[in-house]
PQR file with spaces between the fields and no chain letter, atoms N, CA, C, O and H, PARSE charges and radii, in Angstrom:
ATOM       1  N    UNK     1     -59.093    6.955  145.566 -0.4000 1.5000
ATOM       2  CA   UNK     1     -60.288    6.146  145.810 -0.0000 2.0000
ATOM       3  C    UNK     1     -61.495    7.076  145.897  0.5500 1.7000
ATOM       4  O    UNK     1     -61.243    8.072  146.575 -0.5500 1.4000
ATOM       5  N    UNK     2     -62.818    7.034  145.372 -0.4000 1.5000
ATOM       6  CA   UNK     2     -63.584    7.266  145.294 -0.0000 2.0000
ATOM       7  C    UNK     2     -64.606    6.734  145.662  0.5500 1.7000
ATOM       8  O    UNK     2     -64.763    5.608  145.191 -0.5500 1.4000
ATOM       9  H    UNK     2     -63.023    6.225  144.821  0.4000 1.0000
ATOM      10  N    UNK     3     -65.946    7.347  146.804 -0.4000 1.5000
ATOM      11  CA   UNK     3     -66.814    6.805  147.074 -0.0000 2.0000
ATOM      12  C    UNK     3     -67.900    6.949  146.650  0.5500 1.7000
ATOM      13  O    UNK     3     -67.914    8.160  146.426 -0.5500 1.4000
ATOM      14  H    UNK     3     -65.819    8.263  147.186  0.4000 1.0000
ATOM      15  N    UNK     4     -69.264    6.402  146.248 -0.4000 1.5000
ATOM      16  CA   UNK     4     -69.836    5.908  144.930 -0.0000 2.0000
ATOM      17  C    UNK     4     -71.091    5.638  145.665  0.5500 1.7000
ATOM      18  O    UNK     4     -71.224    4.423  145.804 -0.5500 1.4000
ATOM      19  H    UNK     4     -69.252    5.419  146.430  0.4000 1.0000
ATOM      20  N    UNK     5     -72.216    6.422  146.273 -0.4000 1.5000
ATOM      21  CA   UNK     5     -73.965    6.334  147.046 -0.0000 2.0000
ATOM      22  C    UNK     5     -74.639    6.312  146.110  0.5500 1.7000
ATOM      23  O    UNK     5     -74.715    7.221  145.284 -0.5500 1.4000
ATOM      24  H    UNK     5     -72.108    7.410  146.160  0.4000 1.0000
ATOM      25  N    UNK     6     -75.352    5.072  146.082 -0.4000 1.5000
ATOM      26  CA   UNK     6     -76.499    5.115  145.300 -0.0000 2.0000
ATOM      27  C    UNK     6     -77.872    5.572  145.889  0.5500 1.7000
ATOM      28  O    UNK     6     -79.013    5.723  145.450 -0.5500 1.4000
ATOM      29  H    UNK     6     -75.290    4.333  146.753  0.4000 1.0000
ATOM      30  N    UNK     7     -77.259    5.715  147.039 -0.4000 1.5000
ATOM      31  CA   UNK     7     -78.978    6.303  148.017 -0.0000 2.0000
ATOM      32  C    UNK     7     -80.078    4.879  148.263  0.5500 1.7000
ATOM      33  O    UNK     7     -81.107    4.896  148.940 -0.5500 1.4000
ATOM      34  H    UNK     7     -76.332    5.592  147.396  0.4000 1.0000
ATOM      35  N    UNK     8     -79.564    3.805  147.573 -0.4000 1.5000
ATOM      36  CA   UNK     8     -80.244    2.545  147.702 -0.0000 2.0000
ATOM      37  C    UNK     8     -79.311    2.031  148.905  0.5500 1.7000
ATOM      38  O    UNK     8     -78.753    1.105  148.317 -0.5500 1.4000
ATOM      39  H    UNK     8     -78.729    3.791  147.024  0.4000 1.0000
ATOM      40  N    UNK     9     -78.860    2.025  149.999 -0.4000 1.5000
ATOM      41  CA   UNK     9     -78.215    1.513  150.994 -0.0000 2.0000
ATOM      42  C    UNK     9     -76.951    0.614  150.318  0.5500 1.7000
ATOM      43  O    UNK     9     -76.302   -0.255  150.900 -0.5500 1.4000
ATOM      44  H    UNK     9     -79.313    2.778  150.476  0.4000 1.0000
ATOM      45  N    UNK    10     -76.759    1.165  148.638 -0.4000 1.5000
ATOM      46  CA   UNK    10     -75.302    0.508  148.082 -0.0000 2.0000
ATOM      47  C    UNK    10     -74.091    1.626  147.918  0.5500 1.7000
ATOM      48  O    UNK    10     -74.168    2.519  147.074 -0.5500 1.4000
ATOM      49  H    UNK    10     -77.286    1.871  148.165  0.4000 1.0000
ATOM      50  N    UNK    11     -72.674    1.444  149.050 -0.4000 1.5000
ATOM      51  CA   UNK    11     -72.040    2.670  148.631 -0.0000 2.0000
ATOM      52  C    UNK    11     -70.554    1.465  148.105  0.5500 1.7000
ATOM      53  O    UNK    11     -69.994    0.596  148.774 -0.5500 1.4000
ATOM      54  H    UNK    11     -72.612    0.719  149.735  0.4000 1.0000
ATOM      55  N    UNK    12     -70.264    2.013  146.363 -0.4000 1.5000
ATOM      56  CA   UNK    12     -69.339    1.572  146.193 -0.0000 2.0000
ATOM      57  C    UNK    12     -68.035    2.278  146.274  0.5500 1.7000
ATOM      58  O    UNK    12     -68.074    3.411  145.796 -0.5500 1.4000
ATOM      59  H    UNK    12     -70.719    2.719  145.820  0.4000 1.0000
ATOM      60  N    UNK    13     -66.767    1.859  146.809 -0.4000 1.5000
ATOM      61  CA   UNK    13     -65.527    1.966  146.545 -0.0000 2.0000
ATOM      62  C    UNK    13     -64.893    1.902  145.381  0.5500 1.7000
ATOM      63  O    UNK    13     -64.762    0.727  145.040 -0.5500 1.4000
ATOM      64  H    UNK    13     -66.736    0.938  147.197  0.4000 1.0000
ATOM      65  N    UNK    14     -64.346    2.817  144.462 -0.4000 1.5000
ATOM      66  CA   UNK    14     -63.627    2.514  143.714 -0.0000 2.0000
ATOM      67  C    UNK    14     -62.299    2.951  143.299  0.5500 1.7000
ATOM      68  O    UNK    14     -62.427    4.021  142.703 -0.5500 1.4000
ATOM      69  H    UNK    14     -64.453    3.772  144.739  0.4000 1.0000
ATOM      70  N    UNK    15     -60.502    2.413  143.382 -0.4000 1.5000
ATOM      71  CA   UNK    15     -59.743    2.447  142.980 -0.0000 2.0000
ATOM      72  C    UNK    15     -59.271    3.263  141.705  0.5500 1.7000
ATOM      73  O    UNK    15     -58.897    2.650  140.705 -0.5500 1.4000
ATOM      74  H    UNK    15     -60.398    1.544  143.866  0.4000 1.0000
ATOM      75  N    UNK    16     -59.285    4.334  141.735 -0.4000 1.5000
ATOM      76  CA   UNK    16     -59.010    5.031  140.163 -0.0000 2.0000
ATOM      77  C    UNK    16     -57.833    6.084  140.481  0.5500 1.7000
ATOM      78  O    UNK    16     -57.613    6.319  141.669 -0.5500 1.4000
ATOM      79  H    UNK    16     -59.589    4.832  142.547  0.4000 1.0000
ATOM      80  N    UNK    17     -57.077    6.719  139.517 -0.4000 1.5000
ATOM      81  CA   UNK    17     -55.968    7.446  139.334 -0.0000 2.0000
ATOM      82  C    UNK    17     -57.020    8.939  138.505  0.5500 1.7000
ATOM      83  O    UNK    17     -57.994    8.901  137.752 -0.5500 1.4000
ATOM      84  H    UNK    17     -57.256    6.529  138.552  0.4000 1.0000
ATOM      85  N    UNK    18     -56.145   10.246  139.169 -0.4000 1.5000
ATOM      86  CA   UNK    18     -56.675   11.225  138.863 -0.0000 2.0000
ATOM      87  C    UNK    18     -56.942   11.750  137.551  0.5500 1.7000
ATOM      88  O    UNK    18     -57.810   12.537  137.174 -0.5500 1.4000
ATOM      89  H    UNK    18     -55.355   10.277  139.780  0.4000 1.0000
ATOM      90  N    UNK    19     -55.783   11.001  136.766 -0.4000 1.5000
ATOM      91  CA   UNK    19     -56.001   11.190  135.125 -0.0000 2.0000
ATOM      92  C    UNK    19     -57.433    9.950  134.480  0.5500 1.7000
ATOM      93  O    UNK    19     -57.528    9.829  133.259 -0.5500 1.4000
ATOM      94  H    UNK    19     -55.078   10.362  137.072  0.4000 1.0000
ATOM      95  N    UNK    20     -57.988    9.494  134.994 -0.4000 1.5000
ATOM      96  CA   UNK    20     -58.744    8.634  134.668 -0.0000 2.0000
ATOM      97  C    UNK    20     -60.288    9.378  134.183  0.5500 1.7000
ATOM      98  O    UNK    20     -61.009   10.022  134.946 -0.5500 1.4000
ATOM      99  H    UNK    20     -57.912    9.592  135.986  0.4000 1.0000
ATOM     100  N    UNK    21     -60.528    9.137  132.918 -0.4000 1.5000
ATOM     101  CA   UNK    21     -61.623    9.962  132.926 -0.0000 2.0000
ATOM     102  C    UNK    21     -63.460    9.474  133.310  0.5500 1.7000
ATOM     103  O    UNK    21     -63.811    8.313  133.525 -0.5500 1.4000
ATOM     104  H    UNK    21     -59.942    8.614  132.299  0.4000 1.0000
ATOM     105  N    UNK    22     -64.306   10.572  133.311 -0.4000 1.5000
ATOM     106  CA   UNK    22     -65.372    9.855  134.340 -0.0000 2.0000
ATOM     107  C    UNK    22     -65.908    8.211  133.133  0.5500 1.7000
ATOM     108  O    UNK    22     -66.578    7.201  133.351 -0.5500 1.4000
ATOM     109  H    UNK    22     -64.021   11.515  133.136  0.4000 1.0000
ATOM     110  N    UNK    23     -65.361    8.604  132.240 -0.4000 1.5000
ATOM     111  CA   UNK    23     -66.313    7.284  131.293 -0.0000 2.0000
ATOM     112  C    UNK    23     -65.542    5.410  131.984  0.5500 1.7000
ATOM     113  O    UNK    23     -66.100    4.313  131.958 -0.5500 1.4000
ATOM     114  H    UNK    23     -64.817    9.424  132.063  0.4000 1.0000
ATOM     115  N    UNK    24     -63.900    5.846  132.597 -0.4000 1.5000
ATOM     116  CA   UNK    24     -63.100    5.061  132.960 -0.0000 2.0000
ATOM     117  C    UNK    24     -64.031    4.601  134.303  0.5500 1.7000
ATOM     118  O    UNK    24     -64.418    3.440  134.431 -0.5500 1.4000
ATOM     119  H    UNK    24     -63.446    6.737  132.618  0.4000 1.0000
ATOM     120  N    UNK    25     -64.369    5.773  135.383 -0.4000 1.5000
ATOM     121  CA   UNK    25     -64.832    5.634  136.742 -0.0000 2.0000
ATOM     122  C    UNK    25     -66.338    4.878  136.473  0.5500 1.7000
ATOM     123  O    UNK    25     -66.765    4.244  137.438 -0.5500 1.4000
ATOM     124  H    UNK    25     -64.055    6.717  135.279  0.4000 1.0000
ATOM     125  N    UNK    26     -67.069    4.891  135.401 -0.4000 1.5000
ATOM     126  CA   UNK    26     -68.186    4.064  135.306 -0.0000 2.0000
ATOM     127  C    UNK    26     -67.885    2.778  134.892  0.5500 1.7000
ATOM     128  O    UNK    26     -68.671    1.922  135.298 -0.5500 1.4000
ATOM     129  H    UNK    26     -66.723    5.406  134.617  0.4000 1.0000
ATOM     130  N    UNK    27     -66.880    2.364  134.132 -0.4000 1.5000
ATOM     131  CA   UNK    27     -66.880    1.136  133.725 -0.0000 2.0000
ATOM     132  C    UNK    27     -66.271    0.233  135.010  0.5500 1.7000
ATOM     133  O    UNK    27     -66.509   -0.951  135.248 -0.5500 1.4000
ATOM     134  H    UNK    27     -66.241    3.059  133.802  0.4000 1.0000
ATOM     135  N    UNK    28     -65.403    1.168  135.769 -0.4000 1.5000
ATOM     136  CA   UNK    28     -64.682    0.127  137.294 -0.0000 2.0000
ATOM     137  C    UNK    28     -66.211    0.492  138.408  0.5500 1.7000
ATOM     138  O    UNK    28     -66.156    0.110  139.577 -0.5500 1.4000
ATOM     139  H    UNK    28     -65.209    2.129  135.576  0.4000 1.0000
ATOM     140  N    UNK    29     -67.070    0.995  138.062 -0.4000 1.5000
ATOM     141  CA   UNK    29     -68.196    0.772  138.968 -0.0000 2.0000
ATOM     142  C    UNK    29     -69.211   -0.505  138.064  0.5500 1.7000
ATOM     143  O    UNK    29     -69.751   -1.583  138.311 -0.5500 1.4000
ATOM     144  H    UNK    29     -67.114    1.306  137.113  0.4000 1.0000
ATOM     145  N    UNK    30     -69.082    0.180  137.226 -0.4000 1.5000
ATOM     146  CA   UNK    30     -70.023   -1.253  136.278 -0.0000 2.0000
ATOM     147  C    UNK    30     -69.505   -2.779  136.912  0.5500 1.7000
ATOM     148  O    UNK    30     -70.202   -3.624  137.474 -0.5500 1.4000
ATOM     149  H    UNK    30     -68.643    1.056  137.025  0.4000 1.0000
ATOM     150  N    UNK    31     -68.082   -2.812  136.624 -0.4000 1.5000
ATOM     151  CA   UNK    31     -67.343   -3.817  137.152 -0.0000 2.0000
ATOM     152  C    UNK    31     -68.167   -4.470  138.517  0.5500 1.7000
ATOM     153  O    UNK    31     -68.982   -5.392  138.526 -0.5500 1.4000
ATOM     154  H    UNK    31     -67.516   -2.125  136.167  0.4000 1.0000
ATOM     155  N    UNK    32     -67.677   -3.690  139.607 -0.4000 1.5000
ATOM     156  CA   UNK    32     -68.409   -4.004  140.851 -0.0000 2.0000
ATOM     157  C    UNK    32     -69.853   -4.490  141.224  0.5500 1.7000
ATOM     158  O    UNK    32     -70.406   -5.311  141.956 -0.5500 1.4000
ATOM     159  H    UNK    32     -67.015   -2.941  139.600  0.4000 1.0000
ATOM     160  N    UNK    33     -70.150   -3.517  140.302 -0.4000 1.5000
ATOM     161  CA   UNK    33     -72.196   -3.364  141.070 -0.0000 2.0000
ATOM     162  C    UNK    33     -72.721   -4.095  139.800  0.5500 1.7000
ATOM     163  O    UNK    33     -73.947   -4.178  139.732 -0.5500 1.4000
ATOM     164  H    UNK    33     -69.701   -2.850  139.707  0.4000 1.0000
ATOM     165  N    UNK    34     -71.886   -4.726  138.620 -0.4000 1.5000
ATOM     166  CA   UNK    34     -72.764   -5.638  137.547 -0.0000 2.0000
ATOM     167  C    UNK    34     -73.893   -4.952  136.782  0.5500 1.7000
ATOM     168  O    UNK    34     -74.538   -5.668  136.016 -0.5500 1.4000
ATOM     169  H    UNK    34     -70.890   -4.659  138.675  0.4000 1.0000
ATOM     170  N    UNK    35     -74.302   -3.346  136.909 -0.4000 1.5000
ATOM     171  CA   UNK    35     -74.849   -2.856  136.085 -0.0000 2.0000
ATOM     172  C    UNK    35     -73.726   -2.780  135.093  0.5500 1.7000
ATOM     173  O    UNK    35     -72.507   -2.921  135.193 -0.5500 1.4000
ATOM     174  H    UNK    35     -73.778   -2.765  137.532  0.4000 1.0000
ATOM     175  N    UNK    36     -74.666   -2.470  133.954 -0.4000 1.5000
ATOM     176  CA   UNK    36     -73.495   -2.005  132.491 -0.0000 2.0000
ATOM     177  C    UNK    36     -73.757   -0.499  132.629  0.5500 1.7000
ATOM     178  O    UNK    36     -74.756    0.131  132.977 -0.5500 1.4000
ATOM     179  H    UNK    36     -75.656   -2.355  133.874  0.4000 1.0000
ATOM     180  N    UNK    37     -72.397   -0.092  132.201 -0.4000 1.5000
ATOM     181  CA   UNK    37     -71.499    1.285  132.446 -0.0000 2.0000
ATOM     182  C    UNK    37     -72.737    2.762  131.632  0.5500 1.7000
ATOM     183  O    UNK    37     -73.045    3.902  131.978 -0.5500 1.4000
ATOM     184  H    UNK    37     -71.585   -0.603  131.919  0.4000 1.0000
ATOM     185  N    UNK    38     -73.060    1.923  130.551 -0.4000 1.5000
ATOM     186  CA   UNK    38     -73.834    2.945  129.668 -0.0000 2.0000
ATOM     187  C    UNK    38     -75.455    3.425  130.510  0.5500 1.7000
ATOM     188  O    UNK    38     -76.354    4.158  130.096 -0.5500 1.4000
ATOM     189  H    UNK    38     -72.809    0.996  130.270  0.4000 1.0000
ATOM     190  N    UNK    39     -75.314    2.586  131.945 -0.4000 1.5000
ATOM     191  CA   UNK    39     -77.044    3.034  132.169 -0.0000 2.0000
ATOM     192  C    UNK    39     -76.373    3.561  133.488  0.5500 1.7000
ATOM     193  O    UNK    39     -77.364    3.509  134.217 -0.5500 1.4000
ATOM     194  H    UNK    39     -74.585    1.991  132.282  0.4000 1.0000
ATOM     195  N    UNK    40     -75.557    3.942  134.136 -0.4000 1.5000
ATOM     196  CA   UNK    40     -74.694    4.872  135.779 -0.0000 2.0000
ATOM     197  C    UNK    40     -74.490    6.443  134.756  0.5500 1.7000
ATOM     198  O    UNK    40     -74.177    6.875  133.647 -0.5500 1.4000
ATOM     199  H    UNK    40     -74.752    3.984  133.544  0.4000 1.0000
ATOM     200  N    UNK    41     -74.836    6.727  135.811 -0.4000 1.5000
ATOM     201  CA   UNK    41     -74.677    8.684  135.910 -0.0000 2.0000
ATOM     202  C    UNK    41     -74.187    8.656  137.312  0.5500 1.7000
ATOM     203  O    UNK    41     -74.345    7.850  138.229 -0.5500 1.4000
ATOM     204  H    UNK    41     -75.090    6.375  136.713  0.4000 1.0000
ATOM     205  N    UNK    42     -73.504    9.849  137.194 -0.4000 1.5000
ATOM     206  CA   UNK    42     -72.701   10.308  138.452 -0.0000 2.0000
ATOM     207  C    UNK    42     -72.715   11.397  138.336  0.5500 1.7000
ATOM     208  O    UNK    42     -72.406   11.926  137.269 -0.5500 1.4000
ATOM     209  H    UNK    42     -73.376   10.503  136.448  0.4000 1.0000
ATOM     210  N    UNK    43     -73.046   12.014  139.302 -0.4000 1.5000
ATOM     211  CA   UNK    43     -73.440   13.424  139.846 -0.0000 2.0000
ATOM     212  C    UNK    43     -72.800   13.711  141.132  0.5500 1.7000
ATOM     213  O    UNK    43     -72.266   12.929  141.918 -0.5500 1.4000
ATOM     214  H    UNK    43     -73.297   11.584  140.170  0.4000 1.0000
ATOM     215  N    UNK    44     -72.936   14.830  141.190 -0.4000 1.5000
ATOM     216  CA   UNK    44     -72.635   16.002  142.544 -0.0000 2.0000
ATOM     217  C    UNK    44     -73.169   17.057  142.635  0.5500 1.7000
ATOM     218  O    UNK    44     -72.756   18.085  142.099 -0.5500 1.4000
ATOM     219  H    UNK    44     -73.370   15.466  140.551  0.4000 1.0000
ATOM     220  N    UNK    45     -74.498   16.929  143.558 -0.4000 1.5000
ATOM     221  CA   UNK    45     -75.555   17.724  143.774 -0.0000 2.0000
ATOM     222  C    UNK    45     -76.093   17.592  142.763  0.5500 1.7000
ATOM     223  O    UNK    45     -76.479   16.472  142.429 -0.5500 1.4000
ATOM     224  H    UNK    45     -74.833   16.093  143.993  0.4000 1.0000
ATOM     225  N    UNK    46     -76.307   18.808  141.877 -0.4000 1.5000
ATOM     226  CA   UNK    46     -76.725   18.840  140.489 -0.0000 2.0000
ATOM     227  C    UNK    46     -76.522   18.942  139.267  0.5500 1.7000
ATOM     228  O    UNK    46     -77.384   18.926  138.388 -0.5500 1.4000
ATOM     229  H    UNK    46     -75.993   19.718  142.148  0.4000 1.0000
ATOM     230  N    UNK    47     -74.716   19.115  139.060 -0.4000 1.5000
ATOM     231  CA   UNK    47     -73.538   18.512  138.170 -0.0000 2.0000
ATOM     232  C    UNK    47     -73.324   17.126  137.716  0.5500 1.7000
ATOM     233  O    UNK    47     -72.649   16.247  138.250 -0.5500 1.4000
ATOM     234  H    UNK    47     -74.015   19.127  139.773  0.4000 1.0000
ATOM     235  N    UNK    48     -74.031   17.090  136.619 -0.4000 1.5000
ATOM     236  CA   UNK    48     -73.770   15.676  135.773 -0.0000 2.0000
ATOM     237  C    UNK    48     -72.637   15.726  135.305  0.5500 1.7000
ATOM     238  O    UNK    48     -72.369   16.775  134.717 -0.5500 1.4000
ATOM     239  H    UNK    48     -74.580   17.804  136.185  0.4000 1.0000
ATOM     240  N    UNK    49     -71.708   14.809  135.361 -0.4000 1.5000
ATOM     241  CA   UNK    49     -70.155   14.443  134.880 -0.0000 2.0000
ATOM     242  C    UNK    49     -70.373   14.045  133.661  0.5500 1.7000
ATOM     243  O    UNK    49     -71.359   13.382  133.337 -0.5500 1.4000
ATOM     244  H    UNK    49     -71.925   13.958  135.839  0.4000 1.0000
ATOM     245  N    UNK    50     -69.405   14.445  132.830 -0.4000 1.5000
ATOM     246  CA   UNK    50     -69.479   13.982  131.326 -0.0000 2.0000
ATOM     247  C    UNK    50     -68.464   13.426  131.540  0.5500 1.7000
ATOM     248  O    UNK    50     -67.487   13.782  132.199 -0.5500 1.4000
ATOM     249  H    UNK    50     -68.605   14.984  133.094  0.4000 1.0000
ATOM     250  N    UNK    51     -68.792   11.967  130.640 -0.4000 1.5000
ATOM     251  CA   UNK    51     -67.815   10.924  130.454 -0.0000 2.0000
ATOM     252  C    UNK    51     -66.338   11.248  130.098  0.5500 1.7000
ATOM     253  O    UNK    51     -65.517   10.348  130.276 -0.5500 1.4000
ATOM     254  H    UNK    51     -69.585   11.678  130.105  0.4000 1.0000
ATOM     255  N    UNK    52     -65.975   12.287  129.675 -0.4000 1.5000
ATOM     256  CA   UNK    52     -64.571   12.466  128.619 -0.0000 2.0000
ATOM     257  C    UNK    52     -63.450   13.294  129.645  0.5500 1.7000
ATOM     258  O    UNK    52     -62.246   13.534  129.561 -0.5500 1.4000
ATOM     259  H    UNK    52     -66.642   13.018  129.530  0.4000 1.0000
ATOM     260  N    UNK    53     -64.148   13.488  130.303 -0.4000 1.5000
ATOM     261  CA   UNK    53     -63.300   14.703  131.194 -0.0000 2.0000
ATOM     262  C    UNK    53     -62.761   13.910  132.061  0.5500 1.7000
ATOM     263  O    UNK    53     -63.359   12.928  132.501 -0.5500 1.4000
ATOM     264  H    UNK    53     -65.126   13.292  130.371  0.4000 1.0000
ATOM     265  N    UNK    54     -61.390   14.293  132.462 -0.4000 1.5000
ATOM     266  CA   UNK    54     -60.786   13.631  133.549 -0.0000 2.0000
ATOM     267  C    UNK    54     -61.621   14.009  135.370  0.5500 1.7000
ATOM     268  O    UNK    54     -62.538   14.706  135.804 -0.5500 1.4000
ATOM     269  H    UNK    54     -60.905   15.091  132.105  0.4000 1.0000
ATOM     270  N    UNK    55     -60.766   13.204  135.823 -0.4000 1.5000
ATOM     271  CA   UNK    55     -61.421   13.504  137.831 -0.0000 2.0000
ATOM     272  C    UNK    55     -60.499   14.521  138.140  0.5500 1.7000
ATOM     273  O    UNK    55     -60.825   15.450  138.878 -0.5500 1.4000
ATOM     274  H    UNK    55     -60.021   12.638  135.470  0.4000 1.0000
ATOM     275  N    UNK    56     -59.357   14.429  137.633 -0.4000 1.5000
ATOM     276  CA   UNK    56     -58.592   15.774  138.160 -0.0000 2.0000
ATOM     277  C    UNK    56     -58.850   17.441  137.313  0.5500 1.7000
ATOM     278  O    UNK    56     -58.313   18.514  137.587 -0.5500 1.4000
ATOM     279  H    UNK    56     -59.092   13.674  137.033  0.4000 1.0000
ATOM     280  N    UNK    57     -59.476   17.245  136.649 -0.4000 1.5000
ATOM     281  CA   UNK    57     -60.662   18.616  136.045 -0.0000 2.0000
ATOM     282  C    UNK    57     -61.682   18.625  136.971  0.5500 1.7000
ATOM     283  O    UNK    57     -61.608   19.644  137.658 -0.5500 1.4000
ATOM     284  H    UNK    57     -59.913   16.373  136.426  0.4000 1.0000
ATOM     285  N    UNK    58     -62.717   17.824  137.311 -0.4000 1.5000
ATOM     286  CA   UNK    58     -63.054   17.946  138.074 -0.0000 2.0000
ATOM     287  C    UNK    58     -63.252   18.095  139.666  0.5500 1.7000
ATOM     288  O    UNK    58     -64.226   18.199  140.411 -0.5500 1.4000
ATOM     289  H    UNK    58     -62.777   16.996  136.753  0.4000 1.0000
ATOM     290  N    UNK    59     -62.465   18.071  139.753 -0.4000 1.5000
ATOM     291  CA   UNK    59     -61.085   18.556  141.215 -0.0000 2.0000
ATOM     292  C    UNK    59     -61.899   17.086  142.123  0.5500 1.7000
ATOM     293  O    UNK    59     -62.249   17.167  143.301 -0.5500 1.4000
ATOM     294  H    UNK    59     -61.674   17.986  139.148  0.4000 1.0000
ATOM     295  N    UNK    60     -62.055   15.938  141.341 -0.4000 1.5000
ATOM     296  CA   UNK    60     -62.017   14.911  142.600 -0.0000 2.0000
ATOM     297  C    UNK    60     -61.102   14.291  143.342  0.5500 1.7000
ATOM     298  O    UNK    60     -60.337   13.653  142.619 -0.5500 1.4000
ATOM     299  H    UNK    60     -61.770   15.871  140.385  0.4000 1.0000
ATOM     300  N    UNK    61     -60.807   14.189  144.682 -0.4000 1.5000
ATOM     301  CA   UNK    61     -59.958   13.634  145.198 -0.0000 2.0000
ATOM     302  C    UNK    61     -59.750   12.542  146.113  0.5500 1.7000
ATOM     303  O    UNK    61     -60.842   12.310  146.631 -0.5500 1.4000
ATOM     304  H    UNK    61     -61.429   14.707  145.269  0.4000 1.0000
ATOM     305  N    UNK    62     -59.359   12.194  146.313 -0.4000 1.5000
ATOM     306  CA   UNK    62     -59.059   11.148  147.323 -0.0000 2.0000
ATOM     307  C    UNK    62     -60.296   10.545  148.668  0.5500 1.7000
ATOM     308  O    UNK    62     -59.858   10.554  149.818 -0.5500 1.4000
ATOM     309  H    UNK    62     -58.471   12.382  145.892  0.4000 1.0000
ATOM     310  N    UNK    63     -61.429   10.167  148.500 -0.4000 1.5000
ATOM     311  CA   UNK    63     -62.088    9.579  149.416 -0.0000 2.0000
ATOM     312  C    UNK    63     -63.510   10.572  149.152  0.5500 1.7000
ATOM     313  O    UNK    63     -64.526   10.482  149.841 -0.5500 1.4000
ATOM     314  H    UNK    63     -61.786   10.160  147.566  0.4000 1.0000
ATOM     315  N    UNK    64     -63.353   11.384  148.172 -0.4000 1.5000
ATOM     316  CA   UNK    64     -64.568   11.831  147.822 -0.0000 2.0000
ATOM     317  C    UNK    64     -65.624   11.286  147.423  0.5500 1.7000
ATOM     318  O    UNK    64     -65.548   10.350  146.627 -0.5500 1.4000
ATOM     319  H    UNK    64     -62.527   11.458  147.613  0.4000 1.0000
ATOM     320  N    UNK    65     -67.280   11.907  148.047 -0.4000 1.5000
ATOM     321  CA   UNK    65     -68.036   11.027  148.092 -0.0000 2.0000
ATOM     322  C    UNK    65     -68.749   11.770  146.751  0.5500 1.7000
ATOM     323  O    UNK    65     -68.820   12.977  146.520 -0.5500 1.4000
ATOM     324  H    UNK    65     -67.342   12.667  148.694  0.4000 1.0000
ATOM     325  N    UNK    66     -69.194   10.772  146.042 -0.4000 1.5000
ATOM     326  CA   UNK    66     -70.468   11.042  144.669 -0.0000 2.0000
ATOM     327  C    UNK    66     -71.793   10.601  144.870  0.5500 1.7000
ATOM     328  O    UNK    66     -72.242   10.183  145.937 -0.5500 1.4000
ATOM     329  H    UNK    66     -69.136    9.792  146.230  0.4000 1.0000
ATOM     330  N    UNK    67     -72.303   10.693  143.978 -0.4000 1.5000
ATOM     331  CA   UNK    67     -73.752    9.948  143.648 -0.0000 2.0000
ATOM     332  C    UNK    67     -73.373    9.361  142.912  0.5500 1.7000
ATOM     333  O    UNK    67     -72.276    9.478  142.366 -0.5500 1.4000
ATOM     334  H    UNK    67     -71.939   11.032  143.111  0.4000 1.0000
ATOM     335  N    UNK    68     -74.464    8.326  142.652 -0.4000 1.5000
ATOM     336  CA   UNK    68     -75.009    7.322  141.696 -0.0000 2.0000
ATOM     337  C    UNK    68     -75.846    6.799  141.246  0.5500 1.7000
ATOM     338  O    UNK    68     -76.536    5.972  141.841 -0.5500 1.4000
ATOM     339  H    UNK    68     -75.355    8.231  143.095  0.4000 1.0000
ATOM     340  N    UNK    69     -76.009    7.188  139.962 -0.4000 1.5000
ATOM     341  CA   UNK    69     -77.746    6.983  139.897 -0.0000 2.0000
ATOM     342  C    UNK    69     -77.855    5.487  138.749  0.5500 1.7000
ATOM     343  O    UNK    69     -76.866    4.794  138.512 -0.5500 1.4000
ATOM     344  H    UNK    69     -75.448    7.860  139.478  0.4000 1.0000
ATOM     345  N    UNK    70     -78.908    5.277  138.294 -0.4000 1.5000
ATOM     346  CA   UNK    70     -79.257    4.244  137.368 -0.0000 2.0000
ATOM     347  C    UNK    70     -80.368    4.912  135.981  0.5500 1.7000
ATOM     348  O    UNK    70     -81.587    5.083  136.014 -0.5500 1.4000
ATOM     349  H    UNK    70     -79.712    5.840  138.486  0.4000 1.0000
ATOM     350  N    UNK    71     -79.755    5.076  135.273 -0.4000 1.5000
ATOM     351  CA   UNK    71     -80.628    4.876  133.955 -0.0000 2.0000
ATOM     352  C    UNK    71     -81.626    4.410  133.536  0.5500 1.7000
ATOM     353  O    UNK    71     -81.902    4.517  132.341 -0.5500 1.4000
ATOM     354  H    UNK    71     -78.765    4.937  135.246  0.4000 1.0000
């Protein structure tokens, strides 16, 4: 599970498996928050995630918190 601050007082939860890659983790946030997937960026600090790469390359784990921004 992954936690998901938009810094707008919206923090989403989302359900994902470590092989899941970040383009997977935007579309189950799209899901939730009803933006479409192609306008969310997700960051950490100042590391933009590229869509193709898995969460377990990026050593995310279990209850870790991200950003979330809007396009």
């Amino acid at each position: 599970e992954a936690v998901l601050n938009d810094r707008l007082g919206k923090k989403v939860r989302v359900k994902c498996n470590e092989d899941d890659t970040i383009g997977d983790l935007k579309k189950l946030v799209a899901a939730q928050t009803g933006t479409r997937a192609d306008k969310i960026r997700i960051q950490k600090w100042y590391t933009i995630y590229k869509d193709h790469i898995t969460l377990k390359d990026y050593e995310i784990h279990d209850g870790m918190g991200l950003e979330l921004y809007y396009n």
